[in-house]
C-alpha positions in Angstrom: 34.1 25.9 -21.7 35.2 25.4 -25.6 37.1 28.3 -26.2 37.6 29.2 -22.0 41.3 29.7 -21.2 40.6 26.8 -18.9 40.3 24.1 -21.4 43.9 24.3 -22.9 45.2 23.8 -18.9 42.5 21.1 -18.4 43.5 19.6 -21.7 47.1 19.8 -21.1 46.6 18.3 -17.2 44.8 15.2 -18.6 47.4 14.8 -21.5 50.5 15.0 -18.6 47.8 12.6 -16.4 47.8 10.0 -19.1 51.4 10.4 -19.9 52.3 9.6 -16.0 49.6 6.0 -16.2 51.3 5.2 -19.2 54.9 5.7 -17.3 53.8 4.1 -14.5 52.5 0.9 -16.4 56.0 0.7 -18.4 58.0 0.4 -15.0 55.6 -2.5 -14.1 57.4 -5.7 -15.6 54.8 -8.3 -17.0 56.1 -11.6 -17.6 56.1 -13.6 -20.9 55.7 -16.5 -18.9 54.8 -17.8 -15.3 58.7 -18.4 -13.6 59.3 -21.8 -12.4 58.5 -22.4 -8.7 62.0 -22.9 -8.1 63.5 -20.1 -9.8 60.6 -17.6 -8.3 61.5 -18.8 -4.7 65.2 -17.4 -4.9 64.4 -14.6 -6.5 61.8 -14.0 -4.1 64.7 -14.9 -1.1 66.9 -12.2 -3.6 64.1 -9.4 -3.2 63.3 -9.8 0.4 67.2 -9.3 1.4 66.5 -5.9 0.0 63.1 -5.3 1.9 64.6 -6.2 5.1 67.1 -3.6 5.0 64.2 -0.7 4.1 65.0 -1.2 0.6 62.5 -1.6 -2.3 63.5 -4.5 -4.8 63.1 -4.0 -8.6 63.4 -7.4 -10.3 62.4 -6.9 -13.8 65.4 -7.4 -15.2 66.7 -10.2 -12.9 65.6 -13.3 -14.9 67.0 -13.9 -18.2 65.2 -16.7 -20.4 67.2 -18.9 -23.3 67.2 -22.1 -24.5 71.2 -22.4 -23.1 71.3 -26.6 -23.4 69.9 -26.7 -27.0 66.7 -29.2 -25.9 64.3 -26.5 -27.2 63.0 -25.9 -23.5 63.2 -22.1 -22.2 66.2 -22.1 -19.8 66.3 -19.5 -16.5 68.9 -16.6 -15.7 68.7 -15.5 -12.0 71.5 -12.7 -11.8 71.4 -10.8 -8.2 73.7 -8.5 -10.5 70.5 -7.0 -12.3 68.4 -6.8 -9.0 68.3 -2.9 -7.6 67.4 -1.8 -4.3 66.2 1.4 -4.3 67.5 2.7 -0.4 69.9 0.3 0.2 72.1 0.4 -2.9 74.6 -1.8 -1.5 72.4 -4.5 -0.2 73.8 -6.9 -3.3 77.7 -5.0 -2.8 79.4 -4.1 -5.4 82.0 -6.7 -6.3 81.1 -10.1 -7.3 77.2 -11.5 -7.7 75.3 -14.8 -6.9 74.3 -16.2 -10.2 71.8 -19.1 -10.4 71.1 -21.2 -14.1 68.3 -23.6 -14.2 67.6 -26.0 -16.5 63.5 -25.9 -18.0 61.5 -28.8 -18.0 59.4 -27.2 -20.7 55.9 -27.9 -18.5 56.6 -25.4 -16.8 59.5 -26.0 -14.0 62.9 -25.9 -13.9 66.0 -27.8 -11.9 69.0 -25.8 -10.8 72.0 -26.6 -13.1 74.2 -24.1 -12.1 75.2 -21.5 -9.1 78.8 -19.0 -8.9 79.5 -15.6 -8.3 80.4 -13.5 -11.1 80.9 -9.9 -12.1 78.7 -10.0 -14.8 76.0 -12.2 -16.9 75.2 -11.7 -20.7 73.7 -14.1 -23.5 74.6 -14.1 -26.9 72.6 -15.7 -29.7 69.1 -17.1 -29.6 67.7 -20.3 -29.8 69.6 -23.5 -29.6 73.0 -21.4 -30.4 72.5 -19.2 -27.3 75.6 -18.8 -24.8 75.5 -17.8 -21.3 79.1 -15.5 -21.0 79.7 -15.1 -17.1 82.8 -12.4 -16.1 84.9 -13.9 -14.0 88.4 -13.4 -12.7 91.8 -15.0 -11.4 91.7 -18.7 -11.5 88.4 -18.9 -13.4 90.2 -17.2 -16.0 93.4 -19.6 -15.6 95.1 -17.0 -13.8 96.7 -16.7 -10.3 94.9 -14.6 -8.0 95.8 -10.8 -8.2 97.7 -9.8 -4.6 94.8 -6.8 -5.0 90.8 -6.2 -7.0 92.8 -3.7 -8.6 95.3 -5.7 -10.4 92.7 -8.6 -10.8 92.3 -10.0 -14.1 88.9 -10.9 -16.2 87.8 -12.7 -18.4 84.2 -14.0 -20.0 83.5 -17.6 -19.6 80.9 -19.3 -21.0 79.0 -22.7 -19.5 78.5 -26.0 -21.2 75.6 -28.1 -20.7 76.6 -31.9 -19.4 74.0 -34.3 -20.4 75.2 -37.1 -17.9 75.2 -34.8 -15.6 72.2 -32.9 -16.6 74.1 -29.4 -14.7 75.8 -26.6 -16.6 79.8 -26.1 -16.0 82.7 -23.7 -17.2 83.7 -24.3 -20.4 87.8 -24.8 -20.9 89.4 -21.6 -19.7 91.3 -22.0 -23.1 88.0 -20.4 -24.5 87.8 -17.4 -22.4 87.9 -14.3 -23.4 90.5 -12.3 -21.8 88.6 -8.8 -20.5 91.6 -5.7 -21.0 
């Protein structure tokens, strides 16, 4: 079976075989780490929104990890923005998202520090000098509200950790960054 015609196709089958495992695998999101209990219940509540509806939920890149209060801990993410539901693609709409922050205990849980709605959700820096930038629009962005979405404006805002408080909040709107 050496030189027989068929072993280039059987060769080239198991080559396209193991190419479609190893794709498989790479859409499978592994974890760095275990999500605090709190954090993997709303996601969980996030995901199952989308199930009921006949959707399926892919979560792998809802949960965003950063130390964001500069205590060393790994802080959580939880943007609904970054969930997809395959078959129901606007289960989640497609304006404005829930947003949860959550503060890491470093043993392993987390509190809830912060919850809004915002259009989008990145991080800048790493370490103790990573910012949380959240786009948000009208008054969150010291404006008056737009008479329509299409004449709204937006801005990035970033949070501020609150020690007393122990909860994330908006930084001055005199440090957002105006979105043209």
């Amino acid at each position: 079976m050496r030189n027989s015609p068929w072993s280039a196709v059987l060769s080239a089958t198991i080559a396209c075989l193991a190419g479609s495992v190893v794709a498989l695998a790479a859409d499978v999101p592994v974890p760095a780490t275990k999500l605090p209990a709190v954090v993997a219940t709303d996601l969980k509540a996030i995901a199952d929104q989308c199930t009921e509806v006949g959707g399926t939920p892919r979560t792998s890149d809802a949960v965003k990890r950063a130390d964001l209060n500069g205590d060393g801990r790994e802080d959580f993410v939880l943007d609904t923005g970054s969930v997809n539901c395959d078959g129901a693609a606007s289960i989640y709409g497609d304006r404005e998202k829930w947003v949860g922050v959550y503060a890491g205990d470093g043993k392993g849980g987390a509190t809830s520090a912060f919850v809004g709605s915002v259009y989008g959700v990145s991080i800048e820096g790493a370490g103790p000098a990573a910012r949380l930038w959240l786009t948000v629009s009208g008054s969150e962005c010291g404006k008056k509200p737009a008479k329509d979405f299409a004449s709204e404006n937006f801005c990035d805002r970033s949070i501020l950790w609150n020690p007393a408080t122990k909860k994330f909040d908006y930084a001055p709107v005199a440090t957002a960054r105006m979105i043209e």
